[in-house]
MIVEX-492444 format. One line per field, with one value per residue: residue number from 1; chain; residue in one letter; x, y, z of N, C-alpha, C in turn. Coordinates in Angstrom, 2 decimals, always signed. Layout:
BEGIN
nr: (NUM	...)
kette: (A	...)
rest: (a	...)
n_px: (X	...)
n_py: (Y	...)
n_pz: (Z	...)
ca_px: (X	...)
ca_py: (Y	...)
ca_pz: (Z	...)
c_px: (X	...)
c_py: (Y	...)
c_pz: (Z	...)
***
This chain:
BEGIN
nr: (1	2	3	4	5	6	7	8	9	10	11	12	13	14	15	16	17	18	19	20	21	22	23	24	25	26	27	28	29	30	31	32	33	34	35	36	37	38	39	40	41	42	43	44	45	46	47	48	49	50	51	52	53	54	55	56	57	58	59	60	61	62	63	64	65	66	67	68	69	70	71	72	73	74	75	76	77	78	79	80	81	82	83	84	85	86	87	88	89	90	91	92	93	94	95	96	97	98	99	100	101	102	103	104	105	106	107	108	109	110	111	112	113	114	115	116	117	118	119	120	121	122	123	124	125	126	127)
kette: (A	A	A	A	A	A	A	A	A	A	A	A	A	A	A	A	A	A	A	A	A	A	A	A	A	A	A	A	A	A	A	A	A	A	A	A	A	A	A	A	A	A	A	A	A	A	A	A	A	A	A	A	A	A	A	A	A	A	A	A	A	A	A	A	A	A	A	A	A	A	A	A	A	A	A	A	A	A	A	A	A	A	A	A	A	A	A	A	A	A	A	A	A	A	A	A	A	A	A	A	A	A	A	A	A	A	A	A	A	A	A	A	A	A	A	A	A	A	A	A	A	A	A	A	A	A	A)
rest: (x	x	x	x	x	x	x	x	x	x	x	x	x	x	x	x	x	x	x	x	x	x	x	x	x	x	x	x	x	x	x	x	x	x	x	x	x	x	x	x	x	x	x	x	x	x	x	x	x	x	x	x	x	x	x	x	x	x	x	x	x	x	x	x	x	x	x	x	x	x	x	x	x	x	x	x	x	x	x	x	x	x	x	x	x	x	x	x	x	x	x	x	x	x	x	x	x	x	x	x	x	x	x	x	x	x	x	x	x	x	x	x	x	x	x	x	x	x	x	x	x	x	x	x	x	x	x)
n_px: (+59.47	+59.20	+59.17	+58.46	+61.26	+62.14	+59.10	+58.97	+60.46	+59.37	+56.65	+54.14	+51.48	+49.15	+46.76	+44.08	+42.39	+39.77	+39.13	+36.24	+35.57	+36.63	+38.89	+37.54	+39.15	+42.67	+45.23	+43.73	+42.09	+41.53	+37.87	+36.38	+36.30	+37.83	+39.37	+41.09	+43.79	+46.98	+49.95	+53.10	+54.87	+53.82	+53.31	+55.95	+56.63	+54.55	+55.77	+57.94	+57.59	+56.05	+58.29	+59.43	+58.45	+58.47	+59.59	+57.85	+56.48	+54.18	+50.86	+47.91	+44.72	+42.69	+43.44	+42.24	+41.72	+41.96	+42.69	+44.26	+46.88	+47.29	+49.51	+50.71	+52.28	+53.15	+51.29	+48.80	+47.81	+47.30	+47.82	+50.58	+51.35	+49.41	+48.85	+47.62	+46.54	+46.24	+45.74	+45.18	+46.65	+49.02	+49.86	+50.64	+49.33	+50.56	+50.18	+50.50	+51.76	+54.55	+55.70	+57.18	+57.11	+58.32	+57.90	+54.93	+53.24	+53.73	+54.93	+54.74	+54.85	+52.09	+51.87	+53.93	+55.46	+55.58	+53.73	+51.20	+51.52	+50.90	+48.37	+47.00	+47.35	+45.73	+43.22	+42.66	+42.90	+40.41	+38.38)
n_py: (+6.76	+3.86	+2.35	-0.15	-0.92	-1.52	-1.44	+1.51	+2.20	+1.08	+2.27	+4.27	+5.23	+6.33	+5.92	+7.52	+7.03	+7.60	+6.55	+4.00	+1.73	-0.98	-3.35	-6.72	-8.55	-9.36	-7.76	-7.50	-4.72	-1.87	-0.64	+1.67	+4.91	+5.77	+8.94	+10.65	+10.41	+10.13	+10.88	+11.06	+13.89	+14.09	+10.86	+10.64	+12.76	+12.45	+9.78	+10.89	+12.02	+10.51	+8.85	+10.42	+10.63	+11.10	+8.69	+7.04	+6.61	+3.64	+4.19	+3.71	+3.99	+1.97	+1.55	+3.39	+4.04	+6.67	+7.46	+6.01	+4.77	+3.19	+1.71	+1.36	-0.29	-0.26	-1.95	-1.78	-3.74	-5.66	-3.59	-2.64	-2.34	-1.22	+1.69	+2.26	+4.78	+6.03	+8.90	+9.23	+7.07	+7.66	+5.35	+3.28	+0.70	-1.43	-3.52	-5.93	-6.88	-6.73	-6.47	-6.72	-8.79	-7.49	-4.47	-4.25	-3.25	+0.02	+3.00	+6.60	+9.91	+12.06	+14.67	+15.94	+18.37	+16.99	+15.01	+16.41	+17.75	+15.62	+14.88	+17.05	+17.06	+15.04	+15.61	+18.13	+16.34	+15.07	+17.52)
n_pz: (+71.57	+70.06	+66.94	+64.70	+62.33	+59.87	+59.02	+59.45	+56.91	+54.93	+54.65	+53.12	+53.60	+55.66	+57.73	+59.84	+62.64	+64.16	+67.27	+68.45	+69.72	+71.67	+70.73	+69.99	+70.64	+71.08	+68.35	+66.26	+64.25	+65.88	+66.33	+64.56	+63.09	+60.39	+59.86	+57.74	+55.54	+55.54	+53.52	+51.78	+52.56	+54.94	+56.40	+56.52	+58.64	+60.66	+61.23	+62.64	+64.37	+66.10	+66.72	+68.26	+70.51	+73.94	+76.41	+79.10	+82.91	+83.57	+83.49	+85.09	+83.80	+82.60	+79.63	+77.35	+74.45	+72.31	+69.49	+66.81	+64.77	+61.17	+59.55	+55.54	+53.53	+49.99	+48.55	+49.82	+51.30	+54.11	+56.88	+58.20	+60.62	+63.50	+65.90	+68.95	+70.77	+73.71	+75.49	+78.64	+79.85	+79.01	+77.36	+74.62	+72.61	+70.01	+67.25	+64.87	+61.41	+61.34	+63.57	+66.60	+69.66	+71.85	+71.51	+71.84	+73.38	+74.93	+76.85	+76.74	+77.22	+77.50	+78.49	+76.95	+74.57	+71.80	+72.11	+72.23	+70.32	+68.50	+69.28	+68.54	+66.18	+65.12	+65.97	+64.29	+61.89	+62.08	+61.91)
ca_px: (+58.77	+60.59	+58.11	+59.55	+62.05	+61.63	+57.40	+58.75	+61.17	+58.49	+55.19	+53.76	+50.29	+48.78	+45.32	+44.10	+41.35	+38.85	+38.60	+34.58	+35.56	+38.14	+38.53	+36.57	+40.51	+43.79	+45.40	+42.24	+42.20	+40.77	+36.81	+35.95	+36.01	+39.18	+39.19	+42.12	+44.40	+48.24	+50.69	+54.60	+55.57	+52.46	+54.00	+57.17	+55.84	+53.84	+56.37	+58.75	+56.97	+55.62	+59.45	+60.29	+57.29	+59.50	+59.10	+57.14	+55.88	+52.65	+50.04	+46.47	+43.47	+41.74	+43.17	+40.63	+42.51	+40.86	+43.06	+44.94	+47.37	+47.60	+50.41	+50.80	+53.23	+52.70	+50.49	+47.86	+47.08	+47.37	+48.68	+52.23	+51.28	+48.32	+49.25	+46.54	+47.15	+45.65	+46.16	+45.04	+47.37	+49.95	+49.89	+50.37	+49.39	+51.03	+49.89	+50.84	+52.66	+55.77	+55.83	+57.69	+56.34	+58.71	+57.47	+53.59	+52.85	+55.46	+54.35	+54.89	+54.24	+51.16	+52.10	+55.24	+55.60	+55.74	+52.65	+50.22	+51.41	+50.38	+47.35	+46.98	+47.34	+44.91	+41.86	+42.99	+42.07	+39.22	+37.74)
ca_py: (+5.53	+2.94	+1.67	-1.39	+0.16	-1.92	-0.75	+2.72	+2.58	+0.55	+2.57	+4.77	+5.16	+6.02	+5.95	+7.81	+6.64	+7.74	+4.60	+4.06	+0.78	-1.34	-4.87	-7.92	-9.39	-8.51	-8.05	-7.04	-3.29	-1.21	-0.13	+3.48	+5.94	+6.47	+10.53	+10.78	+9.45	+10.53	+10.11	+11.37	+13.79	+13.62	+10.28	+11.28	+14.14	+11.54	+8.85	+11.16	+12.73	+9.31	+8.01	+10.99	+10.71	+10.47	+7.31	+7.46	+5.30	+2.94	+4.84	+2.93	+4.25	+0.95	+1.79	+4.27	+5.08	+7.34	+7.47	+4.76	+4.89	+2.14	+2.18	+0.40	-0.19	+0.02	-2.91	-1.42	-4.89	-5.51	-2.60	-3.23	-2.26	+0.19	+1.86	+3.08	+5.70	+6.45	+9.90	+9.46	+6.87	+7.19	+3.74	+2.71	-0.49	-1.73	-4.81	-5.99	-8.20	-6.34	-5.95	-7.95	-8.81	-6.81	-3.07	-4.33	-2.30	+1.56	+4.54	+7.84	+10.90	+12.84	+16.10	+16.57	+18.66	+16.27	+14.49	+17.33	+18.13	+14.53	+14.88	+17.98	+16.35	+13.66	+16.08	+18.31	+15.56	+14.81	+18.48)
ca_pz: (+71.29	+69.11	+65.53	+63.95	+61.54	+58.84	+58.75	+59.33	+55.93	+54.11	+54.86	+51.87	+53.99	+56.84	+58.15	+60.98	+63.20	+65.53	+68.02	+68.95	+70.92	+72.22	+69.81	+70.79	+70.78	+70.92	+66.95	+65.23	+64.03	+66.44	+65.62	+64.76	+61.93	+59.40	+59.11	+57.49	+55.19	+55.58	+52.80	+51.76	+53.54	+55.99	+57.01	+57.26	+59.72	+61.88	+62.37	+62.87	+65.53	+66.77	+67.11	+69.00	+71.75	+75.35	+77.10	+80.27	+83.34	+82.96	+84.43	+84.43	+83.52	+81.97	+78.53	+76.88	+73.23	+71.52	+67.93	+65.97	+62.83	+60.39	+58.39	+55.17	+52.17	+48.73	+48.64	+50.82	+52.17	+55.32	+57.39	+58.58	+62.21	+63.86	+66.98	+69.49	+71.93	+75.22	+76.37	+79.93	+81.04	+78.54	+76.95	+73.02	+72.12	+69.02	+66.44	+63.46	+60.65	+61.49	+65.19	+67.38	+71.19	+72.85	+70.75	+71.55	+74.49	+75.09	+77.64	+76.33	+78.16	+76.56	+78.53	+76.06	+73.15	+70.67	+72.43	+72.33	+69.13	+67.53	+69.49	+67.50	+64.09	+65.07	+66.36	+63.06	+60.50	+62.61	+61.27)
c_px: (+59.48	+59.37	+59.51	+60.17	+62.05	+60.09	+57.68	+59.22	+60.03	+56.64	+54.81	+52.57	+50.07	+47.29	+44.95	+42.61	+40.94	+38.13	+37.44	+34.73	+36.53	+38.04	+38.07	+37.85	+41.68	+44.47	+45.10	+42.18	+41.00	+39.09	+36.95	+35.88	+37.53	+38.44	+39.96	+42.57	+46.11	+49.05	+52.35	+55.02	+54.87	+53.20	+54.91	+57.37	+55.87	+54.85	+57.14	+58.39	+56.54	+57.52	+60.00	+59.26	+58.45	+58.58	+58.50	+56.67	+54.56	+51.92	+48.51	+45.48	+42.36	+42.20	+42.18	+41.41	+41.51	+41.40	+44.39	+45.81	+47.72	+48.49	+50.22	+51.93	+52.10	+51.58	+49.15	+46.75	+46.68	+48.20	+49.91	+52.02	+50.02	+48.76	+48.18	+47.04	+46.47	+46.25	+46.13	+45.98	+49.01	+50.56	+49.69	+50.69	+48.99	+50.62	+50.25	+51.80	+54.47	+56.18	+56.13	+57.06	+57.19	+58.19	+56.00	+52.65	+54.44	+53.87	+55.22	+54.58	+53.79	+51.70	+53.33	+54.71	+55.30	+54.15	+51.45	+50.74	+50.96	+49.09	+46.74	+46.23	+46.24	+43.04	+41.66	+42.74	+40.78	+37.90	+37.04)
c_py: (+4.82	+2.34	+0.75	-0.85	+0.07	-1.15	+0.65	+3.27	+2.25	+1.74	+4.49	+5.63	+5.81	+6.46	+6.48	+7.55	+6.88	+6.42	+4.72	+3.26	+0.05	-3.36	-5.63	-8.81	-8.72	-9.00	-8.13	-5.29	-3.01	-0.35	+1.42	+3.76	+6.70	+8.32	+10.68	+9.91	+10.39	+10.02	+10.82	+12.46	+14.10	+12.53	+9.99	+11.92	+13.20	+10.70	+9.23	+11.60	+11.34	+8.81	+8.99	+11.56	+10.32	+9.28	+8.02	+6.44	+4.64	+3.77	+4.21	+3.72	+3.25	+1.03	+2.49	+4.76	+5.48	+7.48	+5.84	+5.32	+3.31	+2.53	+1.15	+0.97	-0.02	-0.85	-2.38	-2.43	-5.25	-4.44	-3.39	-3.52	-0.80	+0.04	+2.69	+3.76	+6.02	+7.40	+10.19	+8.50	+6.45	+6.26	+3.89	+1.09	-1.14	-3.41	-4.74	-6.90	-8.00	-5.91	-7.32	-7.70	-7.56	-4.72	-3.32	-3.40	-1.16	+2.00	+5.66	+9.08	+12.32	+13.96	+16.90	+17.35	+18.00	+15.12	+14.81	+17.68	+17.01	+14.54	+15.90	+17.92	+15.74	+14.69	+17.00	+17.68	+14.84	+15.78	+18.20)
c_pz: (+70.15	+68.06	+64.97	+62.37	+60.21	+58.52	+58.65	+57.46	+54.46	+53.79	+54.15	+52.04	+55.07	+57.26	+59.74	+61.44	+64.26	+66.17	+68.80	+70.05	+71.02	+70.84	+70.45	+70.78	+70.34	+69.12	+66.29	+65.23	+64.73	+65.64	+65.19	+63.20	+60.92	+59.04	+58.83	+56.62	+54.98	+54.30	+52.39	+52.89	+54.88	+56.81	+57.86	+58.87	+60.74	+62.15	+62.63	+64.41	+66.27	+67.34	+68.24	+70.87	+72.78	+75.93	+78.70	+81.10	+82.97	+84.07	+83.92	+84.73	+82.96	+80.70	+77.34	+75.49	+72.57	+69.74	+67.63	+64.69	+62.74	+59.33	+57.34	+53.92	+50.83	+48.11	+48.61	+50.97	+53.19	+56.04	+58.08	+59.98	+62.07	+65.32	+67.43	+70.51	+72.47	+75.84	+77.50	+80.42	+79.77	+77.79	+75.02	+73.12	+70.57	+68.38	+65.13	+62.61	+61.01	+62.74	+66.09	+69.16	+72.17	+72.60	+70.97	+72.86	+75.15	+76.10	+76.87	+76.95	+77.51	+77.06	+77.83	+74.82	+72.35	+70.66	+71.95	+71.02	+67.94	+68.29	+68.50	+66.42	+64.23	+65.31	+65.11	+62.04	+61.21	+61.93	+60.02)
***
């Protein structure tokens, strides 16, 4: 999966979120419940592991994401970008000050290693 490289070099933060519902518009942070808050080499960890998710076809399910990260810089103003992930059909959909149109919707393929192991992390700071 490819994160805008700039947000990845910049981002100090990260927020992990249990998504309740889908936004009432696209480019509004997904609803739910921050359990989590990620930071050095936590970060690191996650977007490392996020950059190295394999690409995969679109497979539809309606979009159903169940977690989110918000990254942010040193600021901790506006997040740089929050990426939601849908484990049933594969799908991250990406927003943010630092995200260009073509990085706003990736497939990834949850049954990987690296998949199931950020699913992992995410049900892990859920505890």
């Amino acid at each position: 999966m490819q994160l805008p490289a700039e947000a990845v070099a910049a981002t100090v933060l990260i927020e992990v979120v249990r998504i309740s519902a889908l936004p009432a518009k696209r480019g509004i942070p997904y609803p739910g419940t921050v359990v989590a808050h990620w930071a050095g080499s936590e970060v690191t960890d996650a977007l490392a592991l996020i950059e190295n998710l394999p690409g995969s076809e679109q497979h539809r399910c309606g979009f159903a994401p169940g977690w989110s990260v918000r990254a942010y810089e040193d600021s901790l103003d506006l997040a740089l970008f929050e990426a939601a992930f849908c484990f049933s059909c594969d799908e991250v959909r990406m927003h943010g000050t630092v995200v260009p149109p073509v990085l706003a919707t990736q497939f990834f393929d949850a049954d990987t290693p690296p998949a199931q192991a950020l699913l992992a992390l995410f049900r892990e700071a859920a505890l």
